[in-house]
KEMI-75934 format. One record per residue (C-alpha): chain; x, y, z. Coordinates in Angstrom, 2 decimals. Layout:
N
chaine; xx; yy; zz
A; X; Y; Z
...
***
This chain:
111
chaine; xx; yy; zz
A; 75.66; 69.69; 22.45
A; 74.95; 70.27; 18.83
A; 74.75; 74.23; 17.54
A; 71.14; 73.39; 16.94
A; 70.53; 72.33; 20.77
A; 72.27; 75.53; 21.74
A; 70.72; 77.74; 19.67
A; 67.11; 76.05; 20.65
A; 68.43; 76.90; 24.00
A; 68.72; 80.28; 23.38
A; 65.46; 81.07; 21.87
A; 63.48; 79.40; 24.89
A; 65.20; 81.46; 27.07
A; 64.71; 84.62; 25.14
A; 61.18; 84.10; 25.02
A; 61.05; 82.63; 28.51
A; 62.68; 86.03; 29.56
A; 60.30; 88.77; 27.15
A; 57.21; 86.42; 29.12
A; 56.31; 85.65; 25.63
A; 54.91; 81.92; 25.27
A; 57.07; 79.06; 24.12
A; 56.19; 77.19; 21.39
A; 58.05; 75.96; 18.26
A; 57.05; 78.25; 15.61
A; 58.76; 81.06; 17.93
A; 61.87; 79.14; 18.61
A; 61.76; 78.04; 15.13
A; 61.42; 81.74; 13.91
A; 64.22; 83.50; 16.77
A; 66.57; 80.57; 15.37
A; 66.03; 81.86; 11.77
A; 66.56; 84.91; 12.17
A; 70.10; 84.16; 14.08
A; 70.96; 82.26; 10.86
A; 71.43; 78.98; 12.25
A; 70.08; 76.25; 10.67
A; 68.97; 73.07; 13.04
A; 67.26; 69.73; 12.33
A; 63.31; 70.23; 12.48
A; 62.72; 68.29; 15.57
A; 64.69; 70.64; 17.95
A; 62.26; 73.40; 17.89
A; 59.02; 71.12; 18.81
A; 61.20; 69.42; 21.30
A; 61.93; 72.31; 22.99
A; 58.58; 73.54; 22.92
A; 57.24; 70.41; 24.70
A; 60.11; 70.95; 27.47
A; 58.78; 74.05; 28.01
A; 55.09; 72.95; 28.81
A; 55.76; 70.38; 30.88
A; 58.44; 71.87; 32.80
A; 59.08; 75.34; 34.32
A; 62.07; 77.12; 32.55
A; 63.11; 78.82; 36.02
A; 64.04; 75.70; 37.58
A; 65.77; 74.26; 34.18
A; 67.88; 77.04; 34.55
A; 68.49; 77.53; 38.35
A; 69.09; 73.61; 38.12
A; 71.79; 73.40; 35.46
A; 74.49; 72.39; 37.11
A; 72.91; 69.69; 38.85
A; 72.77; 67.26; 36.20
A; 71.43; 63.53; 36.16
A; 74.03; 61.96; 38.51
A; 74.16; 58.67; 39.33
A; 71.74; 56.54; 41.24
A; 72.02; 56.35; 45.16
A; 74.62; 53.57; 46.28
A; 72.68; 51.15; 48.22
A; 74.45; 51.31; 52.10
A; 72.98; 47.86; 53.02
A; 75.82; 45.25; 53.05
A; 74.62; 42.03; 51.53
A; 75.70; 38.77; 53.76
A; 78.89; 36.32; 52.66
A; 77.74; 32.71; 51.76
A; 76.86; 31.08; 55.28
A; 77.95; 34.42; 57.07
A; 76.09; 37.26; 58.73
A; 77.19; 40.85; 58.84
A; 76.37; 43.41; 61.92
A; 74.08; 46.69; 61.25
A; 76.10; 48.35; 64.00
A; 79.42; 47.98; 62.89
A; 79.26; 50.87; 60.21
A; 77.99; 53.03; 62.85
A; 80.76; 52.75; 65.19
A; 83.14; 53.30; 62.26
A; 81.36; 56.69; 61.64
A; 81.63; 57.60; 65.62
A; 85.56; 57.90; 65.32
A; 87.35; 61.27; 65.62
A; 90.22; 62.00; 63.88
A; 92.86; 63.51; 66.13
A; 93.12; 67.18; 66.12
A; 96.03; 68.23; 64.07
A; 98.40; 70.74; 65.55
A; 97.91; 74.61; 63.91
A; 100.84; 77.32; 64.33
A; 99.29; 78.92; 66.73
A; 99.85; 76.19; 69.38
A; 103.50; 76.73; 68.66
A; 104.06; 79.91; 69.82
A; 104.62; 81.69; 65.87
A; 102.63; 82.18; 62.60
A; 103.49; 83.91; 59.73
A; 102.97; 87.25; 60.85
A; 104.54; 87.40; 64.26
***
């Protein structure tokens, strides 16, 4: 992120925060008076993230990121061959054997 995405940043959620509306003369103005300078278009972008989204859920989402598209679980069939539906189930039915824990030996750590 540039210094001029950050600082856009900022100002929405400054005036997100005071309830004051968002638009890009006030981000504009907030970033000013922080002495940063940024490209022109940052502000107005900002501003029209703001109106068509809801700055709560930006920021309770901000971790989430893009990620990748779903990975498609249907197997595709070899040339001339045929593959079973019910295999991968039966592969997800399998338990792992139950490792042995101290305690079924009699000591721990704090005996």
């Amino acid at each position: 992120m540039s210094s001029g995405e950050v600082a856009c940043s900022y100002a929405t959620m400054i005036l997100h925060d005071d309830g004051i509306p968002i638009t890009a003369e006030k981000i504009a103005t907030l970033v000013k008076s922080a002495n940063v300078s940024v490209e022109s278009y940052w502000p107005s972008l900002f501003a029209k993230l703001a109106e068509k989204r809801n700055v709560d859920d930006l920021i309770m989402n901000v971790g989430s990121g893009g990620g990748a598209a779903p990975v498609a679980s249907a197997a595709t069939p070899a040339a001339g061959g045929t593959t079973s539906a019910a295999a991968p189930a039966a592969e997800e039915k399998k338990e792992e054997p139950k490792e042995e824990s101290d305690d079924d030996m009699g000591f721990s750590l704090f005996d």
